[in-house]
N, C-alpha and C positions, 0 to 999 in steps of 0.2 A: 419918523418924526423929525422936521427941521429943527436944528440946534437955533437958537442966537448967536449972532454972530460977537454978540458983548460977551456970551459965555466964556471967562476961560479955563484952562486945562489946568488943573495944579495937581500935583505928584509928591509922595512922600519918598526921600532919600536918606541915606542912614536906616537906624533897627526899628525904628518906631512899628509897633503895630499896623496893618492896612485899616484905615479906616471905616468902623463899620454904618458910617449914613451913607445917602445918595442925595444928588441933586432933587428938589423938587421942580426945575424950571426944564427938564428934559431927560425923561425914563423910558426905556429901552426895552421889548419884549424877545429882544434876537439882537444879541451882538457875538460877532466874528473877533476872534483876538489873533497876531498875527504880526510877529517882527516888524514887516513893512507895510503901509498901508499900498491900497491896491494903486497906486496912482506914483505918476515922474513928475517932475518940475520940466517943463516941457523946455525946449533949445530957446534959443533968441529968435530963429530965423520961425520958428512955430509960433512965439509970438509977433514977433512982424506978421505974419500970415494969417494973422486974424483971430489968435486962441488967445481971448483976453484976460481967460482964468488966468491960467500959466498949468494948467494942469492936464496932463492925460491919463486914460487908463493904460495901467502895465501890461506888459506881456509876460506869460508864462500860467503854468497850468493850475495853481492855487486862485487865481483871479479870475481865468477864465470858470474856472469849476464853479465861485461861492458869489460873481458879481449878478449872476443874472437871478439870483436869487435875493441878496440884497435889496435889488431895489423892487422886489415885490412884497419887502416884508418890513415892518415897523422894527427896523433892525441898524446897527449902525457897527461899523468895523474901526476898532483900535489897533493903532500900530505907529509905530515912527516915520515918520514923512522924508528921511533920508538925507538931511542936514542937519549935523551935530551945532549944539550951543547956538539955536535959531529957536525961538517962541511962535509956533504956529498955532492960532485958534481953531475949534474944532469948525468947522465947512461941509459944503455939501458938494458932489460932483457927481454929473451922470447919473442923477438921483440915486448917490448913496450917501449916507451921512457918512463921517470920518472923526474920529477924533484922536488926533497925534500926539503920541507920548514923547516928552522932549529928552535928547540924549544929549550927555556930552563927548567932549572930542575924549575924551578918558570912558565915559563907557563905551563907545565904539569901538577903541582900543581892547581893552580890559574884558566887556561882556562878550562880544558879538567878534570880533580878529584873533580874542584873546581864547578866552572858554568855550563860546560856541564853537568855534572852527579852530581851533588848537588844539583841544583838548577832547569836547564831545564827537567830534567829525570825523577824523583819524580813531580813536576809541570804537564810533558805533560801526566802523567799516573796518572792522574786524584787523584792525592795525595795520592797513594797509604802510600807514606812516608811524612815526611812533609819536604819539599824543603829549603834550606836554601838562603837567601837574602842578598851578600857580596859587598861594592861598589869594595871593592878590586878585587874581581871574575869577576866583569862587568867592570872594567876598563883594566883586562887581556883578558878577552874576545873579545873586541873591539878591540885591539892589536894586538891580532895576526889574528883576521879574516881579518886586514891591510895587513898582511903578505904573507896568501894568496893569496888574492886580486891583490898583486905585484907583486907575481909569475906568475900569472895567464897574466896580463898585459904587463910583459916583454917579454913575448914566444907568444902572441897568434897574432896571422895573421888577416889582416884587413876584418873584417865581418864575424871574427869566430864566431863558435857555441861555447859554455860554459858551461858545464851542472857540477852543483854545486851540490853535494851531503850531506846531512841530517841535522840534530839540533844544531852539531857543531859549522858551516859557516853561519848561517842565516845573516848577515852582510855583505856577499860578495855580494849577485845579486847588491845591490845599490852602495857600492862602484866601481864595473866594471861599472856600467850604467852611474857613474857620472864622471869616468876617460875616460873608452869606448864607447861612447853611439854609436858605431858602430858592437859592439857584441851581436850578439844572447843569451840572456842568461836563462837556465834552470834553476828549482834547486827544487828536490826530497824529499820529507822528509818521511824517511823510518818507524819513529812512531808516534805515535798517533798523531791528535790536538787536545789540549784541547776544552771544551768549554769556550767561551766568558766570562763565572761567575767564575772559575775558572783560567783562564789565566789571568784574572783581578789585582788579586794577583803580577804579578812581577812589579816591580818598575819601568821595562824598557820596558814595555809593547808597547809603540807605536813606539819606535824605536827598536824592534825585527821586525815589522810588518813593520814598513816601509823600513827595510833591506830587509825582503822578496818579496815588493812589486816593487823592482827594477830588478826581475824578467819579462822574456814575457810569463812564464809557470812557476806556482808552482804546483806542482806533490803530491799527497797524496796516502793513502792505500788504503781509504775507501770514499765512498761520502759524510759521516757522518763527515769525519774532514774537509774535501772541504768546508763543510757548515760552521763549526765553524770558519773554516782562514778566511772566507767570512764576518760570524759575525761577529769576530774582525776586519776587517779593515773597517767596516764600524764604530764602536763602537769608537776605538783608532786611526786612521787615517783619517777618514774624508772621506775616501771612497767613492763614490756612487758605489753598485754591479747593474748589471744587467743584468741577469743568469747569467752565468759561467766569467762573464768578471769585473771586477772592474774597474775602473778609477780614475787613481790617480792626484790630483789636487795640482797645487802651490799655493805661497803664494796668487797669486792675485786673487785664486778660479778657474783659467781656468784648465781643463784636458792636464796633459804634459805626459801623460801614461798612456797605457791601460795594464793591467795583466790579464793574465786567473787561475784560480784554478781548477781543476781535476782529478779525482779518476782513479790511475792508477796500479791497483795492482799486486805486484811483482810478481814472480814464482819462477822455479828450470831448473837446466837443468836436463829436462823431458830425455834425451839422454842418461847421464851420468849414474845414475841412475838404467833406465833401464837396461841398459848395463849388470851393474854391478850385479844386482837380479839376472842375468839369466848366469852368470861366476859359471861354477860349483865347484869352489873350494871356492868361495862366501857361495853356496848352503850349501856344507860341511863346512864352517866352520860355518853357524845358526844350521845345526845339530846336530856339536860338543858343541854350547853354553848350547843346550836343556839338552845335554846328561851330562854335567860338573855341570848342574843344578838340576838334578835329574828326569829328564825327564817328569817335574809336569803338570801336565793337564795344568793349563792353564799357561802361560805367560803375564804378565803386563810387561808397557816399559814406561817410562816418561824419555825426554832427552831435559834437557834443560840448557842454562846458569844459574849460580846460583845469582838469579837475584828475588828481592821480587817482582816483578811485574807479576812470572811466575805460581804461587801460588801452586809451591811444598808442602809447611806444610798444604794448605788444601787436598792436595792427601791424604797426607797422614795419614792425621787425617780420612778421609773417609775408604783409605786401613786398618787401625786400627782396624777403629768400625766394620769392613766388618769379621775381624779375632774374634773379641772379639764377635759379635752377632752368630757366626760358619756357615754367609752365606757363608765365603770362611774359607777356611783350609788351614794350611801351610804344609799339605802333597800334597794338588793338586794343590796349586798358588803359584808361587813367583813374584814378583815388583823387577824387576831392575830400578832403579832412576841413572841417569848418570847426575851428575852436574857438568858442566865445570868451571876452575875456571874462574870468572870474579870481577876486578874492585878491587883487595884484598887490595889496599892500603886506600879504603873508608869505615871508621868506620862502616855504617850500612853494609855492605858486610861482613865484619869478625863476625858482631852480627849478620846474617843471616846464616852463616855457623854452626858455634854455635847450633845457635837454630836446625837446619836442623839435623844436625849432633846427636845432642843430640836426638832428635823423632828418629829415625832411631834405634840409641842404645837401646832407652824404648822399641820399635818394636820389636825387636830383642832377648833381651833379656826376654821379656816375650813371645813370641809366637816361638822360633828356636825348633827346636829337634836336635837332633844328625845327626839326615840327611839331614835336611830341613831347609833351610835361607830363611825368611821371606822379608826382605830386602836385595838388594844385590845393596849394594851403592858405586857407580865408581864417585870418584870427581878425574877426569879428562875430557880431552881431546883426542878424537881419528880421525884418518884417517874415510874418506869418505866409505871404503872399510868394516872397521868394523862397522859402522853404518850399512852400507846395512845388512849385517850378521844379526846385534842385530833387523832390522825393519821385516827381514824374519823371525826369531825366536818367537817374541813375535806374542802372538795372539790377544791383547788388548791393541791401542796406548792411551795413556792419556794424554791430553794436557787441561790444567787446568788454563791457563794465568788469571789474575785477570784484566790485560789490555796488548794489544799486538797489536803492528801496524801489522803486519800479521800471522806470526809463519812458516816458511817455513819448519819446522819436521812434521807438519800436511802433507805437499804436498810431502815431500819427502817419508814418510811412505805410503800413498795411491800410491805412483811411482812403489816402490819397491812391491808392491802386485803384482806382474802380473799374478796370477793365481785366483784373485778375491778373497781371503779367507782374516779373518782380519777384525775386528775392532776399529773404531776410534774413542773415546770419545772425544767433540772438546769444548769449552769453547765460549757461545756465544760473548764473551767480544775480541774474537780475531779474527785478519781483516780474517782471512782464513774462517771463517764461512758466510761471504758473499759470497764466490764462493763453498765449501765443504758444501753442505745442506743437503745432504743424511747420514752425518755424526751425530752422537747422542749428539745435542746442549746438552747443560750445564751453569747453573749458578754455577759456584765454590763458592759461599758464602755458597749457600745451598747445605749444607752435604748431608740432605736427600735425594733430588735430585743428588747428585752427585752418592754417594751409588746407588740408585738406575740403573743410567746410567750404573755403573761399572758393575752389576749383570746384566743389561739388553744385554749387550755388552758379556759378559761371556756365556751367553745362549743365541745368537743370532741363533738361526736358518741357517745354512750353505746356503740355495738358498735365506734366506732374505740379509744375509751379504755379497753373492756376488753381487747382487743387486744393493745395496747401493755402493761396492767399484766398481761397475763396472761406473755407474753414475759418482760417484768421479772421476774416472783416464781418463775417456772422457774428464771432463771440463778440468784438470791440460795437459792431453797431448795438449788439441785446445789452450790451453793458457802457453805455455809455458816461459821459461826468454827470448829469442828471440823478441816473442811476443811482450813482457813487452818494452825490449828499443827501439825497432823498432815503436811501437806507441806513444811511448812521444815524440822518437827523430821527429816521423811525423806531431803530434801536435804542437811540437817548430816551427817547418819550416813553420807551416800554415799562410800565411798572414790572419791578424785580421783587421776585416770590422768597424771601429768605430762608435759608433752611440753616439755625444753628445749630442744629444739633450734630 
């Protein structure tokens, strides 16, 4: 449904209840809820060049997964438009409606640099860092997942569906449940769960849980975090689980709701992709990378956000020792590492840059020749198109996550194979290694092990390696992102049999 463009967005801040009317002038049978909306404020030089919106669609695999669904459904996606303390009216783009929830430069700060990725991010990756604990961060938190929640409320249509996306929003299934208890409400969480003994740790542990549990579907990567959200709500909420279904009780002990938990793990578009592998100017331009690179035997490829959870510095302490023991030379290999930037205004991020940066240099400069770049480090961000390039290029993918609710360069690199050549070094620790298992698992702590994989990978055998990726790009085509919303959106709609007894 087109909004009006005289519509505008209003939002409650502070404790106030979420409001429980809606708009009559634009009601919603499918809305997406979802930190960012799908869409950038396009460069100057994009609009010089004729995008008179100002608007594109974003890159990355939550948009890719839920746009092309959007615009075939009387549906419209909430989320912040990505300028703080700026009033944006709700719009339409690429036939999807939008309506942007307004932050300020203090919720930016506070909710989303502060709690979201301070505290929930480090916490749900298994402490990789060590989390910080702010009431200020949890009391901005709670505030604008209010805001949200009011968006969501004023647009949505009587016995909508809701599908609430990731670590962000964990507070909105309950506040819709308790304004709307007439909407369907999903809600996805794209990383990790912690376990129970570790999730222990936040101070606002049962009201994270009982935000989630105003949910009729909470969505995970893996079965392994299904189990731990399970753990927890029985542990911090009171829960009774039994299987897949919890029950959630009031104060006077009776069951006033049933949730389910389940392992539903994401994909790619398997289409896109392909496509794109087999565009022969695609083709030429992985041959031109080879050839700009010195044509070295072998190719390494690690692409990932520059993110301590993805365990870059143990690549490349392993790539290191691989130069330094002469089982690789840097006349026949080179490591391209592509760290995109992320998150640069959070002190551990800039001290992870740092560090990264800095190995790279040591790298570098003790192992380069005059003709030969040992490391070839891209911190940036590119198009969908030169990835395909770089994933045909290299002959040895490494994904090395220390903890990763899935990894979808693992799936995109096995897409782009379509000639079956290529190996994949995968990190047991990441949700893609439940479905990628012909792939050469890895503990990333263990160098020796990881070494090992690198060389084993390096010398794979041509009929063992298509093997393996032929296996690979079976499972990824039969499970594609299609796949993925079309069976959560099927398990929302499922009526649930309650058993209190």
């Amino acid at each position: 449904m087109q909004l009006p463009a005289s519509e505008q967005l209003k939002t409650e801040s502070g404790d106030e209840p979420v409001r429980k009317h809606h708009s009559t002038t634009a009601e919603y049978d499918f809305m997406v809820v979802s930190n960012r909306l799908p869409v950038d404020r396009c460069s100057t030089s994009e609009r010089n060049g004729g995008n008179s919106e100002g608007w594109r669609r974003s890159p990355g695999g939550l948009v890719t997964a839920l746009a092309p669904m959007m615009t075939k459904t009387d549906g419209a996606w909430v989320g912040w438009h990505g300028a703080p303390d700026e009033t944006v009216r709700p719009f339409s783009h690429d036939g999807m409606d939008l309506v942007p929830v307004q932050l300020s430069t203090d919720d930016v700060e506070l909710y989303y640099e502060g709690f979201s990725n301070a505290t929930l991010w480090p916490l749900y990756h298994d402490v990789i860092a060590p989390p910080e604990f702010h009431r200020t961060w949890w009391d901005s938190y709670r505030n604008v997942n209010r805001k949200f929640a009011d968006a969501v409320v004023r647009y949505a249509a009587e016995g909508a569906t809701i599908w609430v996306q990731d670590y962000q929003l964990q507070l909105v299934p309950r506040m819709l449940r308790e304004a709307r208890p007439d909407l369907k409400v999903g809600f996805f969480n794209h990383i990790p769960f912690p376990p129970p003994e570790i999730f222990a740790q936040l101070p606002w542990r049962q009201a994270i849980i009982e935000g989630l549990l105003g949910s009729d579907l909470v969505g995970f990567q893996r079965p392994s975090d299904a189990a731990n959200f399970m753990r927890s709500a029985r542990r911090f909420a009171g829960a009774t689980v039994k299987q897949q279904q919890i029950h959630v009780k009031g104060q006077d002990g009776h069951v006033i709701h049933v949730a389910r938990a389940r392992a539903f793990p994401i994909s790619i578009d398997v289409a896109q992709i392909s496509d794109l592998a087999s565009k022969p100017e695609i083709i030429e331009r992985a041959r031109q990378i080879r050839q700009d690179l010195g044509n070295p035997k072998t190719i390494l490829l690690g692409v990932d956000r520059l993110d301590y959870t993805k365990g870059i510095g143990h690549r490349l302490k392993a790539y290191e020792e691989l130069l330094h023991d002469s089982s690789l030379k840097v006349e026949d290999a080179t490591l391209i590492q592509v760290a995109s930037p992320s998150r640069e205004r959070v002190e551990q991020y800039r001290l992870l840059r740092e560090e990264v940066e800095g190995t790279v240099g040591h790298i570098n400069g003790t192992y380069d020749t005059i003709q030969n770049t040992a490391v070839r480090y891209l911190h940036h961000s590119y198009p969908v198109e030169e990835m395909v390039a770089l994933y045909l290029a290299a002959d040895v993918m490494l994904v090395t996550a220390l903890r990763d609710g899935m990894n979808l360069v693992a799936k995109e690199y096995v897409t782009a194979r379509t000639d079956g050549s290529g190996a994949l070094v995968l990190s047991e620790f990441a949700g893609a290694a439940d479905q990628l298992k012909q792939a050469l698992l890895v503990n990333p702590h263990d160098i020796d092990g990881l070494k090992s994989a690198i060389m084993r990978a390096v010398n794979l055998p041509p009929k063992e390696a298509s093997r393996r990726m032929k296996a690979m790009r079976k499972q990824i085509l039969d499970h594609d992102v299609d796949h993925w919303s079309a069976e959560f959106l099927a398990a929302l709609g499922e009526k649930v049999v309650r058993d209190d007894s």
